[in-house]
N, CA, C and O of each residue as an XYZ file, in Angstrom:
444
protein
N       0.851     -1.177      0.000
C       0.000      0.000      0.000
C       0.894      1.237      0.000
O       1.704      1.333      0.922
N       0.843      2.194     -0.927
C       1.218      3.440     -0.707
C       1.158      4.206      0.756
O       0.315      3.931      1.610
N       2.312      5.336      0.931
C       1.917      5.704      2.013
C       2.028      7.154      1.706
O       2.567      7.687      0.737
N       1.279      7.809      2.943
C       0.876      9.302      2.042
C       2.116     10.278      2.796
O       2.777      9.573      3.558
N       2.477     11.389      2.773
C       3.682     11.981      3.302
C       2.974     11.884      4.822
O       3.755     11.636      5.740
N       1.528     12.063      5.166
C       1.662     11.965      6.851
C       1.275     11.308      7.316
O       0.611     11.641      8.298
N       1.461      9.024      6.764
C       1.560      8.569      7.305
C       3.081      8.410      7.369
O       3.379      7.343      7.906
N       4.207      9.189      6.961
C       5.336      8.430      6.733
C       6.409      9.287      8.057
O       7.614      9.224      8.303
N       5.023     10.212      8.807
C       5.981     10.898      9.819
C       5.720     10.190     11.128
O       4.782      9.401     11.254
N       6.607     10.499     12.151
C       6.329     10.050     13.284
C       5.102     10.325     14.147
O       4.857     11.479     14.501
N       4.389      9.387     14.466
C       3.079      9.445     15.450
C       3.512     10.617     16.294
O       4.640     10.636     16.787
N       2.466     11.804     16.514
C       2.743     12.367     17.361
C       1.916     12.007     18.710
O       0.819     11.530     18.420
N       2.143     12.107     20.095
C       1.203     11.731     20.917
C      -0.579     12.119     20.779
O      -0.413     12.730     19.723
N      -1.310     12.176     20.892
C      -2.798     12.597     21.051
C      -3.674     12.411     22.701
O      -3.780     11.346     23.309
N      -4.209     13.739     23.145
C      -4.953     13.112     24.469
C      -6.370     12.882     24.013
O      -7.335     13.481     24.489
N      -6.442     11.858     22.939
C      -7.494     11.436     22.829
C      -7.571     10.119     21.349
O      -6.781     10.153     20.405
N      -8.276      9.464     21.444
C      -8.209      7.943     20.538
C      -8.285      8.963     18.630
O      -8.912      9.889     18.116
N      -7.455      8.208     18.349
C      -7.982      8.423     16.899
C      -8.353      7.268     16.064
O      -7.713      6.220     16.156
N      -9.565      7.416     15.076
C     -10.492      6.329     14.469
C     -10.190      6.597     13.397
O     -10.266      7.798     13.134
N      -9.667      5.572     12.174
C      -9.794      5.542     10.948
C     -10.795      5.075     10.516
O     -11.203      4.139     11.204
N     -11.487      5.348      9.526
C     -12.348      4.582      8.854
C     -12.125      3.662      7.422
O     -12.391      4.116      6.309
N     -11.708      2.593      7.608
C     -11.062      1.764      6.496
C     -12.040      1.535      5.676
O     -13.162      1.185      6.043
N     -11.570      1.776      4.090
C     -12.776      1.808      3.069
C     -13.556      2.502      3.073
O     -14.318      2.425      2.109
N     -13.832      3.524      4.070
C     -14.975      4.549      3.977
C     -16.405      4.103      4.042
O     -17.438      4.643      3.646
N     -16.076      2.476      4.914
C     -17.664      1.944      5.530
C     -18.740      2.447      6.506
O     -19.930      2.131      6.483
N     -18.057      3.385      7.475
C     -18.758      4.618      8.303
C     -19.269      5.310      7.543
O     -20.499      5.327      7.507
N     -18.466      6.169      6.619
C     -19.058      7.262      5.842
C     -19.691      6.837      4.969
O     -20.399      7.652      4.378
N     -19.716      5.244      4.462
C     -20.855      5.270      3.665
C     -22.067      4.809      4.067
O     -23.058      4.697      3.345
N     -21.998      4.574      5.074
C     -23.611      4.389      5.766
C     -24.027      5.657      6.627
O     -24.846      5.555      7.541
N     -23.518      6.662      6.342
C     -23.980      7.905      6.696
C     -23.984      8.592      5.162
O     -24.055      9.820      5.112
N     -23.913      7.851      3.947
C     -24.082      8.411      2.572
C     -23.329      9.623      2.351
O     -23.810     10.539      1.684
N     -21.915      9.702      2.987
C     -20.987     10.781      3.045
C     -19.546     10.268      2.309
O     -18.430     10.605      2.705
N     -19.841      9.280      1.026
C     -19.072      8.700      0.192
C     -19.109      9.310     -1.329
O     -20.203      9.434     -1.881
N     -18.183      9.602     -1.844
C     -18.334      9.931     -3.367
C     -17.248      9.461     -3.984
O     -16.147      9.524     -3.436
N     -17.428      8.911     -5.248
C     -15.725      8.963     -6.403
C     -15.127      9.699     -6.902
O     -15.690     10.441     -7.707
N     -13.635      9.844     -6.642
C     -13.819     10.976     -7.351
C     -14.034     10.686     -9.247
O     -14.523      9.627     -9.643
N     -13.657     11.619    -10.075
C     -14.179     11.900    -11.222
C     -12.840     11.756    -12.150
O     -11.918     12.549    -11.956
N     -12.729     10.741    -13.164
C     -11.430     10.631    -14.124
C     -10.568     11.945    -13.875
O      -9.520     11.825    -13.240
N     -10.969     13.220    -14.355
C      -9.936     14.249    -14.890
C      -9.631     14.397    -13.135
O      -8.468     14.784    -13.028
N     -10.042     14.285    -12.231
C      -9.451     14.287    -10.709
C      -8.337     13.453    -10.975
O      -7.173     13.732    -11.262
N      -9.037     12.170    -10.793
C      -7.775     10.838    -10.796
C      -6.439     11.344    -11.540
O      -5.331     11.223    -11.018
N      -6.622     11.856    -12.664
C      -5.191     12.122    -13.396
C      -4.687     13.508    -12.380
O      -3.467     13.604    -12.249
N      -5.205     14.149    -11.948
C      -4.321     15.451    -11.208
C      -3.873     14.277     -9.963
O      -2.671     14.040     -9.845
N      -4.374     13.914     -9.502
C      -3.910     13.034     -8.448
C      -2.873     12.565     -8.790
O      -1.811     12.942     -8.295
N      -2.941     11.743     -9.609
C      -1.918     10.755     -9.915
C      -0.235     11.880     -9.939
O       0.776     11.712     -9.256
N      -0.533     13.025    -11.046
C       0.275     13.374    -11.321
C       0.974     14.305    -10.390
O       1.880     15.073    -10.712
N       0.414     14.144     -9.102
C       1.082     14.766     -7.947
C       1.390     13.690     -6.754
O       1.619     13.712     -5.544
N       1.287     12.923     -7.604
C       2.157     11.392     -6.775
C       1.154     10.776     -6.138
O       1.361      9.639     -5.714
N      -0.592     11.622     -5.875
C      -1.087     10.825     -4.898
C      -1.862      9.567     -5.239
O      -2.889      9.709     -5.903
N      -1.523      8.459     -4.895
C      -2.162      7.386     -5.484
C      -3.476      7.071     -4.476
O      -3.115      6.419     -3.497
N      -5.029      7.406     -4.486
C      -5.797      7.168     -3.596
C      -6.306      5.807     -3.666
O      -6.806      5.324     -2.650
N      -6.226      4.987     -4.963
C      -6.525      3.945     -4.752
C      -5.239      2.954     -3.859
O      -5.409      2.019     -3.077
N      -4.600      3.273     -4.099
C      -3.522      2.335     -3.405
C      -3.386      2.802     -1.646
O      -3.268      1.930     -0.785
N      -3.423      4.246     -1.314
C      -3.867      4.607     -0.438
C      -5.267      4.675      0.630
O      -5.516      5.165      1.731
N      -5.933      3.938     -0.325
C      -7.292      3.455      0.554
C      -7.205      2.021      1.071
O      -7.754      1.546      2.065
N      -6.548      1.541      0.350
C      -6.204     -0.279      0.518
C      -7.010     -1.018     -0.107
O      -6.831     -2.233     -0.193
N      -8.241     -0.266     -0.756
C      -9.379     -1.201     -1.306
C      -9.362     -1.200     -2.573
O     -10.189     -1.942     -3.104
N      -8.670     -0.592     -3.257
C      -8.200      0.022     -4.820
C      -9.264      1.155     -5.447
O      -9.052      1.642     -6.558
N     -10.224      1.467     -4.781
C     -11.275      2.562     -4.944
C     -10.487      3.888     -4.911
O      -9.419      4.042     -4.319
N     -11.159      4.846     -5.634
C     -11.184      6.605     -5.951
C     -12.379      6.920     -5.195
O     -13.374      7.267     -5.832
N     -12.441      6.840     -3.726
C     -13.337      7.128     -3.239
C     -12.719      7.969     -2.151
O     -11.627      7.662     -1.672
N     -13.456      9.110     -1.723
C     -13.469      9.625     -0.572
C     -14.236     10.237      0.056
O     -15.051     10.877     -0.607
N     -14.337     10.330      1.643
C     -15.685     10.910      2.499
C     -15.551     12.498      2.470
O     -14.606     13.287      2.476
N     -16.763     12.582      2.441
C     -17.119     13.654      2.437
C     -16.849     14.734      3.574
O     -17.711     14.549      4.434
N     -16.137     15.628      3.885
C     -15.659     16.448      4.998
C     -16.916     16.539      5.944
O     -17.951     17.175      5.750
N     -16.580     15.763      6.994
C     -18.241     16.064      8.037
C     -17.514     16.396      9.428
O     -16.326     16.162      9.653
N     -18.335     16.924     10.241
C     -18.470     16.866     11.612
C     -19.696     16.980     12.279
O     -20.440     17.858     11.841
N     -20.091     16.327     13.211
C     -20.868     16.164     14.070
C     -21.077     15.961     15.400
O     -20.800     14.999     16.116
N     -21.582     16.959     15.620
C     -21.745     17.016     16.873
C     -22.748     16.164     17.879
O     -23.804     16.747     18.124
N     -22.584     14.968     18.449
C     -24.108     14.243     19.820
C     -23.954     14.417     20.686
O     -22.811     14.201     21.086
N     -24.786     14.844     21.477
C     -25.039     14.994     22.786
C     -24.891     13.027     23.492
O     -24.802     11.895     23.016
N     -24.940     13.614     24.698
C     -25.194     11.871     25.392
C     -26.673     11.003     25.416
O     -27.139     10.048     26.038
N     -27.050     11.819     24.487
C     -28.535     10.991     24.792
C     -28.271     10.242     23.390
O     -29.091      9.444     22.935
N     -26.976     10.582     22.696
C     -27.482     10.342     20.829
C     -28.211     11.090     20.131
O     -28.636     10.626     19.073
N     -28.432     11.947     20.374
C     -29.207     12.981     19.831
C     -28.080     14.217     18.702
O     -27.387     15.133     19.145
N     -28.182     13.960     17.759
C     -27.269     15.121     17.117
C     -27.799     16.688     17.065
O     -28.903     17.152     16.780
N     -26.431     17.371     17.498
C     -27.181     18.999     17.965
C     -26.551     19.817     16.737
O     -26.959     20.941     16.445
N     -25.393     19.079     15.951
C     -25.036     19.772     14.531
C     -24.301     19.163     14.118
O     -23.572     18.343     14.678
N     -24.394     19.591     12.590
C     -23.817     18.406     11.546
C     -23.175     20.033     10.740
O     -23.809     21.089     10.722
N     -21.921     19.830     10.199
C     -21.148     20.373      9.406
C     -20.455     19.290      8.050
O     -19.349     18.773      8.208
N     -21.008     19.134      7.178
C     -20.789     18.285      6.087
C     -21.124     19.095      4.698
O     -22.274     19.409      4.394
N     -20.372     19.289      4.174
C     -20.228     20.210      2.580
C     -19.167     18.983      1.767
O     -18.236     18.380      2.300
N     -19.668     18.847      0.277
C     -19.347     18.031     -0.514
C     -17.780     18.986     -0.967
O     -16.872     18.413     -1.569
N     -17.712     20.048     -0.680
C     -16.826     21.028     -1.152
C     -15.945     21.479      0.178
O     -16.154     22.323      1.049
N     -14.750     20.438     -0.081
C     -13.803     20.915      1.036
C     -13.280     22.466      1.759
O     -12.827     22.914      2.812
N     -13.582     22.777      0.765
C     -13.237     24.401      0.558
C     -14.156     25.501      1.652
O     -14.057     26.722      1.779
N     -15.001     24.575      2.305
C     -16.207     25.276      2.504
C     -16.790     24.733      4.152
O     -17.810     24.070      4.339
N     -16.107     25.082      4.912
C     -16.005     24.212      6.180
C     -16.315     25.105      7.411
O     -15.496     26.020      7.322
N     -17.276     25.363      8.802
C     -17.880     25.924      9.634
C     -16.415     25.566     10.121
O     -15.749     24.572      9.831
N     -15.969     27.020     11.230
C     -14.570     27.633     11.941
C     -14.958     26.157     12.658
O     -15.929     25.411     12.536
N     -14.030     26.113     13.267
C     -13.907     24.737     14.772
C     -14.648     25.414     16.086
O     -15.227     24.770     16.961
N     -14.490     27.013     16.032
C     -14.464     27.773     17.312
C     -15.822     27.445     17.351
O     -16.130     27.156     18.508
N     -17.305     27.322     16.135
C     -17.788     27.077     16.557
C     -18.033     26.192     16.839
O     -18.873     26.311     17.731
N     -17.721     24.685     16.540
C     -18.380     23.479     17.098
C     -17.645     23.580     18.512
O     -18.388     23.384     19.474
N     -16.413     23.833     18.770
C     -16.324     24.216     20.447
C     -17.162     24.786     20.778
O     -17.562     24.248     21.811
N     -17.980     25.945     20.452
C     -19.112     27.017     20.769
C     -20.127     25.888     21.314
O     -20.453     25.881     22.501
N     -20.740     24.681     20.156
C     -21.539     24.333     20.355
C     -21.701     23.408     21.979
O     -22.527     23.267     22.881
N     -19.976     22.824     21.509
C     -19.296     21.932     22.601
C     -19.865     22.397     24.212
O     -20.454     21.946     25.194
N     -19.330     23.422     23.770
C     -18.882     24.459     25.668
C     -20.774     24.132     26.209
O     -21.210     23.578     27.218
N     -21.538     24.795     24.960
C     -23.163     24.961     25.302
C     -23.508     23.612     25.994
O     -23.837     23.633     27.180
N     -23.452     22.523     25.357
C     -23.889     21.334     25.876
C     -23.282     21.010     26.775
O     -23.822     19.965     27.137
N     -21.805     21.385     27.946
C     -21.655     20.810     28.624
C     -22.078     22.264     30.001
O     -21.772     22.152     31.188
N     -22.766     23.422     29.431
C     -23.191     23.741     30.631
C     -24.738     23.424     30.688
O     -25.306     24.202     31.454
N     -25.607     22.476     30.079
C     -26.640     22.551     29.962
C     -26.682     20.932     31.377
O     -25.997     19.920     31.227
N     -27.236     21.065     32.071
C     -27.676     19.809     33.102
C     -28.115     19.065     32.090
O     -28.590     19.573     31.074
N     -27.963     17.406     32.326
C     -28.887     16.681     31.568
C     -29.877     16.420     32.160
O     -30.050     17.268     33.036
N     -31.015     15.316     32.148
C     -32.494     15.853     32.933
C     -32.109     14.787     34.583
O     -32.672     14.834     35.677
N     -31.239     14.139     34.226
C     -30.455     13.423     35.440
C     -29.873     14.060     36.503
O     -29.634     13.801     37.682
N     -29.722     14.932     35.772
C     -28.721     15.765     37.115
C     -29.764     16.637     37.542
O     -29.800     17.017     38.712
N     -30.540     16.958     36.782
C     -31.168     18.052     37.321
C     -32.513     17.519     38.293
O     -33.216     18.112     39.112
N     -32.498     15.974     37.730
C     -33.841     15.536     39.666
C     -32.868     15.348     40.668
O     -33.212     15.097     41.823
């Protein structure tokens, strides 16, 4: 399998788990999967990036830029997903949203 320049650097620590999604089987049962499109594939290629060999599955597929935000009940309080990378809600606010839900009591705490 190809490797991309930042799997080829050293792990940096994280205080928190990181999840790959192999094949893009998460994102495609949240229908946040697309191919890309021949004249893509050739710019790709010709900047070394090989995505089929880099997915492991030999697919030109990739997920769609999302974030989402659930509360603990499972309940989603926002979704940030644009087919157009280019085009992405700041982080400050999903912290915004973050900070809100953890001063809100859940209905547990509050009997």
């Amino acid at each position: 399998m190809a490797r991309t320049p930042r799997e080829t650097e050293e792990p940096k620590p994280l205080p928190f788990e990181l999840l790959r999604d192999f094949g893009n089987r998460v994102a495609e049962a949240y229908g946040l999967v697309f191919t890309l499109p021949d004249d893509l594939r050739e710019i790709y290629l010709k900047f070394g990036i090989d995505l089929a060999g880099g997915n492991g599955d030999g697919t030109w597929r990739l997920p769609v830029p999302a974030r989402f935000v659930i509360d603990r009940h499972g309940i989603i309080r926002a979704v940030d997903a644009d087919p157009d990378y280019t085009r992405r809600s700041e982080p400050a606010r999903t912290v915004e949203i973050l900070e809100g839900l953890r001063a809100t009591p859940s209905a547990k705490e509050r009997s």
